[in-house]
C-alpha positions as CSV (number, residue, x, y, z in Angstrom):
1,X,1.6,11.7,-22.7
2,X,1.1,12.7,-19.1
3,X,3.8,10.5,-16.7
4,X,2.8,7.0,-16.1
5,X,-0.5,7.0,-18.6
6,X,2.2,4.2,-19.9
7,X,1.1,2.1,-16.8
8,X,-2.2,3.0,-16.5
9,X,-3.1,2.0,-19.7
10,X,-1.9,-1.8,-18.3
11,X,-4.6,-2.0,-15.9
12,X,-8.0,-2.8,-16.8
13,X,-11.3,-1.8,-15.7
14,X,-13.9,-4.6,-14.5
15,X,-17.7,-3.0,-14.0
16,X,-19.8,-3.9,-11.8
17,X,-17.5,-5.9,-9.8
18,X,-17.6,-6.8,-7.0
19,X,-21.1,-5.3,-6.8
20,X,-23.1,-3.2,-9.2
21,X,-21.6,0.2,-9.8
22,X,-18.2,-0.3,-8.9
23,X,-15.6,-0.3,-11.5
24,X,-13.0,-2.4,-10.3
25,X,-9.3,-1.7,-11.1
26,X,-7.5,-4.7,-11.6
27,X,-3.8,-5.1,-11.5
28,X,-3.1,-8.5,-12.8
29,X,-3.1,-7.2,-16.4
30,X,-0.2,-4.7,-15.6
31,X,1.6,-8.1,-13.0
32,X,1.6,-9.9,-16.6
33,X,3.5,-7.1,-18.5
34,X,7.0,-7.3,-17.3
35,X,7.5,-4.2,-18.5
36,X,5.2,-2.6,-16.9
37,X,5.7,-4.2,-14.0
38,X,9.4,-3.5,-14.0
39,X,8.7,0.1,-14.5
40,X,5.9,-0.1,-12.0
41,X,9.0,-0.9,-9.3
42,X,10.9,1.4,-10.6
43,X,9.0,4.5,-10.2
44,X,7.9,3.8,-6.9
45,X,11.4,3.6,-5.9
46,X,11.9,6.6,-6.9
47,X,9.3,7.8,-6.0
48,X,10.5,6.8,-2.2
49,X,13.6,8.0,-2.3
50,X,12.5,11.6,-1.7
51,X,11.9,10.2,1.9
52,X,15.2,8.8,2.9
53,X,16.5,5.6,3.8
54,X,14.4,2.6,4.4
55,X,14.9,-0.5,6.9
56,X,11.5,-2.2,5.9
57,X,8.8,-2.0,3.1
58,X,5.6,-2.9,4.5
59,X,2.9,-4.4,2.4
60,X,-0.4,-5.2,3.5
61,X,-2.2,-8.5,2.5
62,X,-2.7,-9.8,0.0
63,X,-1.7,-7.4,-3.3
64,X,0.7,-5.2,-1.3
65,X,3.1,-8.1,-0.6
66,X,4.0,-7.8,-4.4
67,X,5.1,-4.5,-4.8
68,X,6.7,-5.0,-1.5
69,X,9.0,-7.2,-1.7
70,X,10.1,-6.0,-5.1
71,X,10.2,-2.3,-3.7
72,X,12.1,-3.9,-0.9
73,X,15.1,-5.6,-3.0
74,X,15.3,-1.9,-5.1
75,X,15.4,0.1,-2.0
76,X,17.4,-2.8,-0.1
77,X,15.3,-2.9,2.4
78,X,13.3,-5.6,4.6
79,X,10.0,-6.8,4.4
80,X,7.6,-6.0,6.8
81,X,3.8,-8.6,6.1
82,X,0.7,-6.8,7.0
83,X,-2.1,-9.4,7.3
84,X,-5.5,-10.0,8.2
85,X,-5.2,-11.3,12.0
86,X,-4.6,-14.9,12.9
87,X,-2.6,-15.3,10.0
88,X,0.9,-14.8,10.9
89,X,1.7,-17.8,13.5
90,X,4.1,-16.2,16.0
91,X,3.0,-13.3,18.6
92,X,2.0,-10.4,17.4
93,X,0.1,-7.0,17.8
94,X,-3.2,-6.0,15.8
95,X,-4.9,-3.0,15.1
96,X,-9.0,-2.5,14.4
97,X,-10.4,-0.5,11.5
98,X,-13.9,0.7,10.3
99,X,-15.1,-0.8,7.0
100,X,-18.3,0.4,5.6
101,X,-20.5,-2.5,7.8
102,X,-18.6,-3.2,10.6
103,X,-14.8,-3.6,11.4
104,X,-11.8,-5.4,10.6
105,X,-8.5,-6.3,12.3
106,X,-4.7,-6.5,10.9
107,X,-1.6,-7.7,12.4
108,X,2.1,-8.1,12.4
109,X,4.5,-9.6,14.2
110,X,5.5,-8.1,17.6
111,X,8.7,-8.5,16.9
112,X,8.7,-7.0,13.7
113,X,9.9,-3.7,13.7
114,X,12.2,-1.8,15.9
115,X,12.0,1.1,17.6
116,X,13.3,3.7,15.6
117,X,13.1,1.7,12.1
118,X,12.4,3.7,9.2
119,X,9.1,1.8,7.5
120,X,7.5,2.6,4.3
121,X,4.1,1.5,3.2
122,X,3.0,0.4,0.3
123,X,-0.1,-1.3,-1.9
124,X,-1.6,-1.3,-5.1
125,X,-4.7,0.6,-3.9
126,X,-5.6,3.3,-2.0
127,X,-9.6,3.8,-1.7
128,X,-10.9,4.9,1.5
129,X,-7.8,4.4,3.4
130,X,-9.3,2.6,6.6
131,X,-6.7,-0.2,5.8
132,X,-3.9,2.4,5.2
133,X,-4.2,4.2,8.5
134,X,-4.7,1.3,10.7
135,X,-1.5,0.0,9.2
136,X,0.7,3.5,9.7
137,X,-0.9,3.5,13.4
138,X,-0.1,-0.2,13.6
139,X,3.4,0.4,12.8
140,X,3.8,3.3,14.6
141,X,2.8,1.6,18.3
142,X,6.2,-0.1,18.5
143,X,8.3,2.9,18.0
144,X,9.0,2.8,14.5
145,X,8.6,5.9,12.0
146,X,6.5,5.3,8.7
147,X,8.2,7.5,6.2
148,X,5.8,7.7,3.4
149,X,3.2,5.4,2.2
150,X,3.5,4.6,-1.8
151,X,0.6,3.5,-3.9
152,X,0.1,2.1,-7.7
153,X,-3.3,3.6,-7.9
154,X,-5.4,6.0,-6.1
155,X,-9.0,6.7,-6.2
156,X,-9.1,9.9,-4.9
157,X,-12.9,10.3,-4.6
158,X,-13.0,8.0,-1.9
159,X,-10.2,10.4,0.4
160,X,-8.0,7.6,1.1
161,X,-4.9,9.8,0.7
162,X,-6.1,12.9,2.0
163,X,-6.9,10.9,5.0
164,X,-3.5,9.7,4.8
165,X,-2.0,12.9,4.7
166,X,-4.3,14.2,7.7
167,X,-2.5,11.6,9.8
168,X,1.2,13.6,9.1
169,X,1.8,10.9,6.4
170,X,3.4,11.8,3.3
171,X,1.9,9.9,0.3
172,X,2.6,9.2,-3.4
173,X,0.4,7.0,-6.3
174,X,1.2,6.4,-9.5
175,X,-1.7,7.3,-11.1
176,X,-5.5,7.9,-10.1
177,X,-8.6,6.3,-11.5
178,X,-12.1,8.8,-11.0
179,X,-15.2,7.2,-9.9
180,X,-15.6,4.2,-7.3
């Protein structure tokens, strides 16, 4: 058995949602096996590893705060919250980013990171990677270094990581899931 069919074999497959054609790849069947999930942790943390030291995990909203905070207590790290903006009450810095009609905008705290922290980034999903790089370029405007950015799943049709990796970003997933 190939590495981490294990885990992939947790998550299930939802057509059509949330539109027709797209075959959504939903977590919360792997969240419910504590197995899985434990070795879900696990592997990204080692997975990480190969990059050194971190001070903060960053996860972006909402699905990325799971993994983490648990990547965080493995790695003994901080958490660093990625979220939509106007969410997060104190001051804080944002970043825009293209989605297929229209743009978005994410946030963290301006306070958040030092300069010269090591961050890593991390979700359950990478897809396109709009979110992804506006996060790393986010992160990156107040001095700190984003080490590597850790996924669950990639879809790599849709170039998320490659993008990734075109911005000097080392990336790892789990596994990867063909088609949209």
């Amino acid at each position: 058995m190939p590495a981490n069919d294990d885990l992939k074999a947790l998550i299930r497959t939802i057509p059509d949602f949330p539109k027709p054609g797209i075959a959504f790849r939903d977590i919360t069947t792997l969240l419910l096996d504590r197995h899985g999930l434990a070795e879900t942790v696990g592997r990204m943390a080692e997975a990480a590893e190969e990059w050194g030291p971190v001070d903060l995990v960053a996860g972006t909203e909402a699905r990325g705060f799971l993994f983490a905070s648990a990547l965080a207590v493995e790695l003994g790290a901080g958490v660093l919250l990625i979220r939509k903006d106007g969410k997060l009450p104190g001051a804080t810095i944002a970043e825009d980013y293209a989605l297929e009609y229209g743009t978005d905008r994410i946030a963290i705290h301006a306070d958040a990171c030092a300069p010269g922290a090591r961050v890593l980034l991390v979700d359950d999903l990478i897809a396109t990677g709009g979110t992804a790089i506006a996060s790393c370029r986010l992160i990156r405007r107040t001095g700190a270094e984003v080490v590597g950015a850790c996924f669950v799943i990639d879809l790599p049709e849709l170039g998320g990581a490659e993008a990734l990796r075109a911005e000097g970003l080392p990336v790892h997933a789990l596994m990867a899931f063909e088609g949209h």
